[in-house]
C-alpha positions in Angstrom: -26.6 6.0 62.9 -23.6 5.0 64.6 -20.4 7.6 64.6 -18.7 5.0 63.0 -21.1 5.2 60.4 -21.3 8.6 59.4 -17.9 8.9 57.8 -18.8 5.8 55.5 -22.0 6.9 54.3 -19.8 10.6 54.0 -17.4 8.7 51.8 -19.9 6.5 49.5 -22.0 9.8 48.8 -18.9 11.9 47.8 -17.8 8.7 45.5 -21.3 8.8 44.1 -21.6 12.9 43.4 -18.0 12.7 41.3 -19.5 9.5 39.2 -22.8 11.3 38.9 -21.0 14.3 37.5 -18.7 12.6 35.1 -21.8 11.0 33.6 -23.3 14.0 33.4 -20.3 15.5 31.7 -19.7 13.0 29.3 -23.9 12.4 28.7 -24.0 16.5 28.1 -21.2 17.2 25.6 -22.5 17.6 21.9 -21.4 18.7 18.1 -23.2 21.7 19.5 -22.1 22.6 22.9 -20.1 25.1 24.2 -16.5 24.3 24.6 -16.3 26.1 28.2 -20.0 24.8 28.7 -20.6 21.9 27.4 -23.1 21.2 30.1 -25.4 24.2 29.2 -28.4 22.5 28.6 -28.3 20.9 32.2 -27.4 23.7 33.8 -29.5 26.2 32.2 -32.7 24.2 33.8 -31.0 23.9 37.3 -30.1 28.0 37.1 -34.0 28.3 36.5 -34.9 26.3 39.4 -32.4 27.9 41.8 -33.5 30.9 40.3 -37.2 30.7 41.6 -36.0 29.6 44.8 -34.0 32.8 45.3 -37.0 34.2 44.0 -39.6 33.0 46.2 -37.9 32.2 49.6 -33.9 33.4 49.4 -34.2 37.0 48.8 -37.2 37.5 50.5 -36.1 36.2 53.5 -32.6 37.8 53.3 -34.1 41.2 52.4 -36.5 41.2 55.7 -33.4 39.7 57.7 -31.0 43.0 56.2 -34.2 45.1 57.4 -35.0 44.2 60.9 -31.1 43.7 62.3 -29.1 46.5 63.0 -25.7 45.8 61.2 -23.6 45.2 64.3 -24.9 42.2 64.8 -25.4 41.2 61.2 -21.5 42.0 61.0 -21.1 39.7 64.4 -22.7 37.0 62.4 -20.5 37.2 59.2 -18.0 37.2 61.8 -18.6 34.2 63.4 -19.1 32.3 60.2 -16.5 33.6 58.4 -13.7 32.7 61.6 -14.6 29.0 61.2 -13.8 29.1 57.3 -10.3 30.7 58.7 -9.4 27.2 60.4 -10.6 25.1 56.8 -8.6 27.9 55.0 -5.7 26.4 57.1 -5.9 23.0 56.4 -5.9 23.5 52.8 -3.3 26.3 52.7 -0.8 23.6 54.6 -2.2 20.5 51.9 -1.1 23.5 49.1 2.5 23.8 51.2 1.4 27.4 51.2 2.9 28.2 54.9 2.6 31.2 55.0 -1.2 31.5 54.2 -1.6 28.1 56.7 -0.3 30.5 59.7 -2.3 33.6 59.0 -5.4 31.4 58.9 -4.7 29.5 61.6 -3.8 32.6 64.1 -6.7 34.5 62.6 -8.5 31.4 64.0 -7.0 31.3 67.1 -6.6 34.9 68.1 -10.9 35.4 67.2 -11.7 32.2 68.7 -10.3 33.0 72.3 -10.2 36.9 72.4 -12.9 37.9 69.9 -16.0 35.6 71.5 -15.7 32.8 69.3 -15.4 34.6 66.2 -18.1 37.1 66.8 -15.2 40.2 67.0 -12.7 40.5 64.2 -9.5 41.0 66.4 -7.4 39.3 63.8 -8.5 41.8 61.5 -7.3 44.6 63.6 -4.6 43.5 64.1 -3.2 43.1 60.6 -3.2 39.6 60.1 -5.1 38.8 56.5 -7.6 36.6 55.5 -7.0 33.9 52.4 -9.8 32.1 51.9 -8.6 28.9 50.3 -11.3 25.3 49.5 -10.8 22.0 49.2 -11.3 22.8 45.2 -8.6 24.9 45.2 -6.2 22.5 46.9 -6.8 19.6 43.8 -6.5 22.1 41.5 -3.2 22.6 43.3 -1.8 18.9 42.5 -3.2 19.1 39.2 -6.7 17.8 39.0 -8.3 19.7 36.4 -11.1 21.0 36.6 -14.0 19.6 34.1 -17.4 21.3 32.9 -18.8 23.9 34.1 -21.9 22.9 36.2 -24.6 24.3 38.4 -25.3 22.6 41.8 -29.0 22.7 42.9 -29.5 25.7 45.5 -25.6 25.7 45.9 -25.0 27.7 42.4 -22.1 27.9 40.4 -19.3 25.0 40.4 -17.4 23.0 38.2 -17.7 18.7 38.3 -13.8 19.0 40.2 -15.4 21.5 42.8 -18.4 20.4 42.8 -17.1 16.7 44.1 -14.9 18.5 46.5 -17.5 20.5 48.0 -19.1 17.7 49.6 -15.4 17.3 51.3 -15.6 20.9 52.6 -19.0 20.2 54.0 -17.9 17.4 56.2 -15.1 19.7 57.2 -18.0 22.2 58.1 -17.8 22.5 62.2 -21.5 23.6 61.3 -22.8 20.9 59.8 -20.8 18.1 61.9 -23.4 19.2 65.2 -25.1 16.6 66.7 -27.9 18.8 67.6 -30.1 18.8 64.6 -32.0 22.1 65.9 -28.9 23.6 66.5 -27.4 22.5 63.1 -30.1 23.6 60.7 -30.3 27.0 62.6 -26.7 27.8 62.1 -27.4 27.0 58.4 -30.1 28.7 57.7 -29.0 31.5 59.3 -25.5 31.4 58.0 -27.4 30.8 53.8 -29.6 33.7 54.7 -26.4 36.1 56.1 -24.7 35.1 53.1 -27.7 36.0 50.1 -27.9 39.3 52.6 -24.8 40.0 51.6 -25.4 40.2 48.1 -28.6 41.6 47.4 -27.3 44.8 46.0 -25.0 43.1 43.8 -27.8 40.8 42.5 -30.3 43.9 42.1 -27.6 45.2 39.7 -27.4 42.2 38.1 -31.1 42.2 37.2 -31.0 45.9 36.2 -27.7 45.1 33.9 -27.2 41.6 32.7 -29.0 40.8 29.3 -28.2 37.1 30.1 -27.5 36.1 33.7 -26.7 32.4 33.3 -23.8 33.5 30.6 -22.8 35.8 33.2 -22.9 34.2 36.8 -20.7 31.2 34.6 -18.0 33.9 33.3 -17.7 35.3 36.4 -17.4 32.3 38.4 -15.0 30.9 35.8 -13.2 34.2 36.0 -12.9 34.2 39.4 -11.2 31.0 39.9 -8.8 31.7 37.3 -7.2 34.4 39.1 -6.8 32.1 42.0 -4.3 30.3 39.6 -2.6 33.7 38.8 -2.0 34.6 42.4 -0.5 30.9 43.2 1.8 31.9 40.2 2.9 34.9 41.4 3.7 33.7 44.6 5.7 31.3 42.8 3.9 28.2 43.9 4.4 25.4 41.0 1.3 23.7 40.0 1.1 19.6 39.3 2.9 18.1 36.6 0.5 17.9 33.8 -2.0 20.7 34.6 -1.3 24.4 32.2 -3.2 26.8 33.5 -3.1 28.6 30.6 -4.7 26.3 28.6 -7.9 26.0 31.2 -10.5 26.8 29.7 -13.3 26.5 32.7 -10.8 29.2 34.4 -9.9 27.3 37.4 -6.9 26.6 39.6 
C-alpha cells in the first residue's frame, strides 16, 4: 500500500466505526435500558470477552513484566511513552484554544525530547512544567459534540460512541503506530499495552477484592472521570459549544 493510500483507507475506516456505532446505539436502546447505558446488553458481552483476555494473556504478562524489571527502567519506559502523548496533548490543547495547556505540552515535548533521551528522562517534570493530558475526544466535546452511549471497545475498554470514533483519529496521530517497520511497530505496542496494564494491577486486584459488580463500576468511573474534565474547562473559564449543557450530560463527558 501506497503512502498515498494509507490516509484514505485511515479515513473510510474512521467513517465506518462512527456509522457502526450509531447503529449500534440506535439498534441497543430499549423500553428497558438504562438511560446512561442504553447499550448494556452489548457491552456487558464485550466487558466479558475483554475480561478473559486480561485474564488469560494481559495481567499475566504485565505481572511477570512488573517482576523481572527493576523500576528504573520500567519508569524510563512510561517515560518514553508518556513524552509522545505530550506532543498529541498539544495539538488538541491548541484545537481547544487552550494556550496555555498547548505550550506546557509542547515544551514538555521539547525539553524531554532533546535533553531527557527522547523521552526516557522526565526533565520537564523537574523542572516544573505540568503535564495535561488532553484526546481528540476531549477536543469534540470542546465544540459541542455530545457524547452518545456509553460503550465498550473490544480490548480497548471503556469509551463512549463520540470517543470511541475519535480514538481511531488519535491512533493515526500515534508516532507509534505511524512506523513503517512493522517489527518495530508492534513491539513498541505491545510493550507500551503491557507497561500500561502494569501500571494498574494493584488497582485492578482491588477492584476484584471490592466491586460487587465491575461492569457497573469501570462505566461509572469512566463516566465520572470525563465529567470532571468538563468541570476543569469550566473553571478555567473555557466556554463550551453552543448547544452542548454539561450539566445535563448524562454519559459524564466533556
Amino acid at each position: 500500500m501506497t503512502h498515498r493510500q494509507r490516509p484514505l483507507r485511515k479515513t473510510v475506516q474512521l467513517a465506518g466505526l462512527a456509522a457502526t456505532l450509531s447503529l449500534l446505539s440506535a439498534c441497543a436502546t430499549g423500553p428497558d435500558a438504562n438511560p446512561s447505558d442504553p447499550l448494556e446488553p452489548f457491552n456487558r458481552g464485550v466487558y466479558r470477552f475483554n475480561d478473559a483476555i486480561d485474564t488469560a494473556v494481559l495481567k499475566p504478562v504485565a505481572t511477570a513484566y512488573q517482576n523481572v524489571t527493576p523500576s528504573p527502567i520500567r519508569t524510563g519506559v512510561g517515560n518514553f511513552f508518556g513524552n509522545l502523548g505530550d506532543l498529541w496533548s498539544s495539538v488538541n490543547a491548541g484545537l481547544q484554544l487552550r494556550p496555555l495547556e498547548a505550550t506546557e505540552n509542547l515544551m514538555r515535548f521539547s525539553v524531554n525530547t532533546v535533553f531527557g533521551l527522547a523521552g526516557v528522562l522526565d526533565i520537564a517534570t523537574e523542572m516544573g512544567i505540568p503535564r495535561t493530558r488532553i484526546d481528540f475526544g476531549q477536543t469534540l466535546g470542546r465544540w459541542g459534540a455530545p457524547p452518545g452511549a456509553y460503550l465498550v471497545l473490544p480490548l480497548f475498554g471503556p469509551s463512549t460512541v463520540r470517543d470511541g470514533a475519535a480514538s481511531l483519529v488519535d491512533g493515526m496521530a500515534d508516532p507509534v503506530v505511524g512506523l513503517d517497520h512493522v517489527a518495530t511497530r508492534n513491539s513498541l505496542i505491545g510493550l507500551r499495552v503491557v507497561d500500561g496494564r502494569s501500571r494498574l494491577l494493584r488497582a485492578s486486584d482491588m477492584l476484584d477484592e471490592a466491586a460487587l459488580d465491575k461492569y457497573s463500576f469501570m462505566r461509572d468511573l469512566y463516566l465520572s472521570r470525563r465529567q470532571s474534565q468538563i468541570d476543569d474547562m469550566i473553571e478555567r473559564g473555557i466556554g463550551l459549544g453552543d448547544g452542548f449543557e454539561p450539566a445535563t450530560d448524562t454519559n459524564g463527558n466533556e
